[in-house]
C-alpha positions in Angstrom: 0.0 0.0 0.0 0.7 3.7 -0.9 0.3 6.9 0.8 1.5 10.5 0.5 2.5 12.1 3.7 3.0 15.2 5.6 3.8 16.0 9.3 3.8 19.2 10.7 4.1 21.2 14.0 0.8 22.6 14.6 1.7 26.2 16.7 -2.3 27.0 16.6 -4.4 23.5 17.8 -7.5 25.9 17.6 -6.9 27.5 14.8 -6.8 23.9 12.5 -9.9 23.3 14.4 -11.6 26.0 13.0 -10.3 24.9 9.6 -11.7 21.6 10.1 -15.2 22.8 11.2 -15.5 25.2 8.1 -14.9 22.0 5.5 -17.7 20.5 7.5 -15.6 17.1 8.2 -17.7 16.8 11.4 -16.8 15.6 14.5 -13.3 13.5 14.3 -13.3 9.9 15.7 -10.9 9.4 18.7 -8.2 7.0 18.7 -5.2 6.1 21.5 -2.5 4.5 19.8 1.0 3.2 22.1 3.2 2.5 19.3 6.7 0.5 19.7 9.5 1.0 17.7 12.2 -1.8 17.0 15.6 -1.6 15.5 15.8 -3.3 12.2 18.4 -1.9 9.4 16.3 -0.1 7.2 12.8 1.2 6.7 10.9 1.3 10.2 8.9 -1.5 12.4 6.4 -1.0 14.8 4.0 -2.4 17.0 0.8 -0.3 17.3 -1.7 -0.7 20.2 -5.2 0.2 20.7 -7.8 0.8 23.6 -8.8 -2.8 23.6 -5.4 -3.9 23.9 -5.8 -5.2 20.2 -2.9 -4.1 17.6 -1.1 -3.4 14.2 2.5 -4.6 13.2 3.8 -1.9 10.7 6.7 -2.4 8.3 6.7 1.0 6.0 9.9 2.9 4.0 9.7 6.8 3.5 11.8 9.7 3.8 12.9 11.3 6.0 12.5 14.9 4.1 10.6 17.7 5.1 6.8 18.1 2.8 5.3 16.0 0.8 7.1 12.3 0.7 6.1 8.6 -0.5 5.1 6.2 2.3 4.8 2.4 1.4 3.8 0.2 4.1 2.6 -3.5 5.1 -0.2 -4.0 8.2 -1.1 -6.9 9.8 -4.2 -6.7 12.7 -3.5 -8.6 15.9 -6.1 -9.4 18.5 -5.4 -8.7 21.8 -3.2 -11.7 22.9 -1.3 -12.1 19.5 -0.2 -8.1 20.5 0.8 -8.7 23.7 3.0 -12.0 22.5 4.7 -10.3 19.4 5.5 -7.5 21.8 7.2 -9.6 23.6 9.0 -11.5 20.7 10.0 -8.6 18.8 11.7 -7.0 21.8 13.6 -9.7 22.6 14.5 -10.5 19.1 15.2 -7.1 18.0 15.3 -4.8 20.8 13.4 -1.8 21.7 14.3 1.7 19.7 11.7 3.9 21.4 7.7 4.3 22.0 5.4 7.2 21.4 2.0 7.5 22.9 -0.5 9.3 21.4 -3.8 10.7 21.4 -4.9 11.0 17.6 -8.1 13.1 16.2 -9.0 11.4 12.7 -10.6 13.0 10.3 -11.3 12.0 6.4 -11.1 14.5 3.7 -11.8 12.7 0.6 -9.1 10.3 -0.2 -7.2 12.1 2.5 -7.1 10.7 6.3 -6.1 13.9 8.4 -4.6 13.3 11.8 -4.7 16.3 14.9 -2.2 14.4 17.2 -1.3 15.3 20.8 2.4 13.3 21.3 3.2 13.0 25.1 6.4 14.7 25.0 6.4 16.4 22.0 3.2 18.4 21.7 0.6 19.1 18.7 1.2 17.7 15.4 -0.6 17.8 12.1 -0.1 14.2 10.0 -1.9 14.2 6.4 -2.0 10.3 4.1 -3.4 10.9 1.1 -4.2 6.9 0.4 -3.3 6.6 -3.3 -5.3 4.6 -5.5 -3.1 2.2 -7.4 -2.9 3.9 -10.5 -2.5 7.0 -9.1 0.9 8.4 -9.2 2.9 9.7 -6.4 2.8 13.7 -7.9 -1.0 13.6 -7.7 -0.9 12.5 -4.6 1.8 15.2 -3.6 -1.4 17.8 -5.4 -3.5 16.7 -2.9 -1.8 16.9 -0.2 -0.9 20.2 -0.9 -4.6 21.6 -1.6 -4.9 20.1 1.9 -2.5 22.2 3.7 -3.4 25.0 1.9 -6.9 25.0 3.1 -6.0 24.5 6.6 -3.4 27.2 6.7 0.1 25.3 7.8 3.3 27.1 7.4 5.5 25.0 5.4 8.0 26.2 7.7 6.4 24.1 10.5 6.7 20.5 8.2 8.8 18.0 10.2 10.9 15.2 8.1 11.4 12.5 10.7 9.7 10.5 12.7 7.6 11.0 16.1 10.0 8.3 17.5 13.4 10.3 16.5 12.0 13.9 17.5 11.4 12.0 21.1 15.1 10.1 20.7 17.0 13.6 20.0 14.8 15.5 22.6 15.7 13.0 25.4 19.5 13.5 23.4 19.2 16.9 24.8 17.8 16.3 28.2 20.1 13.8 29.4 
């Protein structure tokens, strides 16, 4: 599977609110995610949990570059005790890299799924997937995306290249 993504810092919470509201998206369904990270050579895996303890693994490749960048990605659900298992598997196999928790506002704009996520120890964060179709190229998605941001007002000086994972790895960098 293909996506287009952005991530950016969102300075006003209210403001893309307001945005939201005035494309009449509706109310945004609530989702608490715990994802773990584990260290593998390339691309990223992680271990995504839900509420009801049930769970994603996630193998995905992109970029780390600031705007607009190609995400391609594998899922597999897991019920509850499958999670808990391979959680215990995979850190022992591969070890742990990190873990972000998150609180995560979905909305759907069309072919676009627009995320309002509050990261515990990083703050607000704007995450747009444009979910390409699979003969739709990777510049029309990159069009999308960017009639998205436009219509929500983000700086493009507020887009973040990396990772949740690595802003929380090169913050604690900083603390220690």
């Amino acid at each position: 599977m293909r996506n287009v993504e952005i991530k950016a810092l969102i300075r006003n919470p209210h403001e893309v609110n307001r945005k939201l509201n005035e494309l009449g998206l509706g109310p945004p369904t609530l989702i608490n995610q715990h994802d773990e990270f584990y260290n593998i050579p390339h691309g990223r895996l992680k271990l995504r949990s839900f509420e009801d303890n049930s769970g994603e693994l996630i193998y995905y490749e992109r970029s780390d570059s600031e705007g607009p960048k190609l995400s391609s990605f594998n899922k597999a659900s897991l019920c509850a005790e499958s999670r808990e298992d391979m959680s215990k598997v995979l850190k022992r196999a591969l070890g742990l890299y990190g873990e972000v928790k998150k609180s995560r506002h979905l909305y759907i704009l069309g072919q676009t799924r627009i995320h309002i996520d509050f990261v515990e120890g990083l703050g607000n964060y704007l995450e747009l997937e444009v979910v390409l179709e699979q003969d739709q190229s990777v510049e029309e998605g990159e069009k999308v995306a960017n009639s998205v941001i436009s219509q929500l007002n983000i700086d493009r000086n507020d887009f973040v290249a990396t990772a949740y994972v690595d802003l929380l790895a090169k913050k604690s960098k900083f603390v220690e």
